[in-house]
C-alpha positions, 0 to 999 in steps of 0.5 A, a space after each residue: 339168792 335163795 333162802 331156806 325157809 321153815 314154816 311152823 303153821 298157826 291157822 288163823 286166817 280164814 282165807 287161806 283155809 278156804 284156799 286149802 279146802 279148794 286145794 284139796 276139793 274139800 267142801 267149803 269150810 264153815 263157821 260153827 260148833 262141832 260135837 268132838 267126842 265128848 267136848 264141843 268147839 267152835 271155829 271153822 269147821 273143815 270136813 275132811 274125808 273118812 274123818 269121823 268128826 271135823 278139825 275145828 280150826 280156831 283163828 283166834 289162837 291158830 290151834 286146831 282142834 280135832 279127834 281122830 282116836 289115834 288115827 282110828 276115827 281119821 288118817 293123820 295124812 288127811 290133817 298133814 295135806 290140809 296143814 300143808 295146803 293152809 301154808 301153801 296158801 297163806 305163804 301165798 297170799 302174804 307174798 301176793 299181798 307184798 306185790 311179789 310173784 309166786 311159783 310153785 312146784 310139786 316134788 316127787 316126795 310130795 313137798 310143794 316148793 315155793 318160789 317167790 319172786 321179790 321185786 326190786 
């Protein structure tokens, strides 16, 4: 049977956003303090390429926080990759977690399509 499933992304395991970063071979994330324009926060630090500053992701809420000026200091599509590859992987890991297999597949659109296998 299959099912349908929609994900709304909290990021709070620092886990799955190293497996993210790998995904899209991105420097590891770190755990600090990061200047974002005129405030600073704490979290995990991702660098993601072209971006003026990093996203600070904060697992103990599952924000992200960021300054991208609009899309001036950074491409929204870098945040929406990194968003999409942290679900991958935490779906990934939770399932794998729950002894069952995964499957995954790239579609042309750029969704990444997730089969998992759950044991009887």
């Amino acid at each position: 049977m299959s099912h349908l499933v929609t994900i709304q992304t909290q990021v709070k395991d620092a886990a799955a956003i190293h497996h993210a970063c790998e995904r899209l071979q991105l420097a590891a994330p770190r755990q600090g303090t990061a200047r974002l324009f005129n405030r600073e926060c704490t979290g995990w630090l991702v660098a993601l390429p072209e971006w003026k500053y990093p996203l600070v992701c904060q697992t103990e809420t599952g924000t992200v926080q960021y300054d991208n000026f609009l899309g001036h200091w950074g491409d929204p599509q870098r945040l929406d990759a990194f968003l999409q590859h942290y679900a991958v992987a935490k779906a990934t890991l939770e399932a794998r977690r729950q002894g069952h297999s995964v499957q995954e597949f790239q579609e042309s659109s750029g969704a990444i399509r997730l089969v998992i296998g759950v044991s009887s």
